[in-house]
NUROSE-768503 format. One record per residue (C-alpha): residue number from 1; x, y, z. Coordinates in steps of 0.2 Angstrom, whole numbers. Example, Ala and Ser with C-alpha at 12.3 -4.5 7.8 and 13.67 -1.06 7.14 Angstrom:
2
- 1:62:-22:39
- 2:68:-5:36
***
This chain:
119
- 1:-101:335:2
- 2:-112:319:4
- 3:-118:321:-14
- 4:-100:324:-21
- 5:-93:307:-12
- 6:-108:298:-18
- 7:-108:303:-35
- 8:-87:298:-38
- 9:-93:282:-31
- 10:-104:279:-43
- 11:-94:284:-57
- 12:-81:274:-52
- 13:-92:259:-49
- 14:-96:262:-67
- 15:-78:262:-74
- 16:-75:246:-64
- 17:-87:237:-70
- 18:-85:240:-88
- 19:-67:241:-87
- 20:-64:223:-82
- 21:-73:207:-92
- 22:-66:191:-99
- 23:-65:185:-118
- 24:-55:170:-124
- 25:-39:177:-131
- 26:-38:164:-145
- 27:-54:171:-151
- 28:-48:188:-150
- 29:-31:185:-157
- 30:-34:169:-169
- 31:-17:160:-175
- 32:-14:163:-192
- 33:-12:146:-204
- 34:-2:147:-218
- 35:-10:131:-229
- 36:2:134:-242
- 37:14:125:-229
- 38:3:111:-223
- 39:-3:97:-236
- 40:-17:90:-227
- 41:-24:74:-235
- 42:-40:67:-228
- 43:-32:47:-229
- 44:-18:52:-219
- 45:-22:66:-209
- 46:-40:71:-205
- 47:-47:53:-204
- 48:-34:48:-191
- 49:-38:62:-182
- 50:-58:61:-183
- 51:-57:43:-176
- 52:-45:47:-161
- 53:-54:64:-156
- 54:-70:62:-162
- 55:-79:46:-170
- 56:-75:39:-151
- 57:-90:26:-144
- 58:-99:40:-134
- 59:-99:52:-146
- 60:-98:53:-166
- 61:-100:33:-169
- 62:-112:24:-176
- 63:-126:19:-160
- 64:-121:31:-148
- 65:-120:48:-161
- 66:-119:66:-148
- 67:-131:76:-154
- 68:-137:64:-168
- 69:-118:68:-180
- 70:-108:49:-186
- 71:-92:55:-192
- 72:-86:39:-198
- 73:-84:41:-216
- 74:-74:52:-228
- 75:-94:58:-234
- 76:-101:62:-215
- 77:-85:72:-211
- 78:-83:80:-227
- 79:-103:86:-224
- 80:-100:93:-209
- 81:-86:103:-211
- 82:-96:118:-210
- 83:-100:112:-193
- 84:-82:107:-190
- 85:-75:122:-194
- 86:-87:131:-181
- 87:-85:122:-168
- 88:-66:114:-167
- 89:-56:126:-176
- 90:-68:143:-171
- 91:-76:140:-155
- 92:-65:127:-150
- 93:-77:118:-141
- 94:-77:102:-148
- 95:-68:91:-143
- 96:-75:94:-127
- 97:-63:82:-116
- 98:-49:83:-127
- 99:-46:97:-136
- 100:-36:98:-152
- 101:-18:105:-154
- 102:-12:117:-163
- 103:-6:108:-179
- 104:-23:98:-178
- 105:-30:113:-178
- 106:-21:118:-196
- 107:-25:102:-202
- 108:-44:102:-203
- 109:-43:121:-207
- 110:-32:118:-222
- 111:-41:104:-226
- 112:-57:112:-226
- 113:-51:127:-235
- 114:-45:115:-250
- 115:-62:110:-253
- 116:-61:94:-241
- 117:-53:84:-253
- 118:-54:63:-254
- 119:-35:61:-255
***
């Protein structure tokens, strides 16, 4: 009878364990962008945005660059968006203090899907 009651616990130590674990849902169910609806211009859209989230003194600025990345230019950010796209619209990590909406989110994706235009 011991062996029996010790054995269901284990099995169901087992189910327990594996049943239960956490994942971020917005990586599990990603929001769908149409780009066909959002026109999303470097000069109007994605600069603006850069410089208020990201090309802050303390972190993408010229002198004080996190993790050695200026994004100050329409060049620096257009040769990073392979790491933008990673970490702001995949991840989601960056930025780390203020994180981007939703419609941010669609800009720079769109954005980088056109081919990171200079318009």
């Amino acid at each position: 009878m011991k062996k029996l009651i010790f054995t269901a616990i284990i099995i169901a130590s087992v189910f327990a364990m594996n049943s239960c674990y956490y994942d971020k849902e917005d990586l599990l169910y990603p929001v769908t962008v149409d780009c066909a609806t959002v026109n999303a211009s470097y000069a109007t859209d994605v600069s603006p945005l850069i410089l208020s989230k990201c090309s802050y003194s303390g972190c993408h600025s010229a002198g004080s660059s996190a993790g050695g990345l200026v994004l100050e230019s329409y060049t620096q950010v257009a040769n990073s968006a392979g790491g933008i796209n990673q970490r702001c619209i995949i991840e989601k990590t960056m930025p780390p203090s203020n994180p981007l909406t939703p419609n941010e989110i669609a800009i720079l994706k769109c954005w980088i899907n056109a081919g990171t235009p200079n318009n």
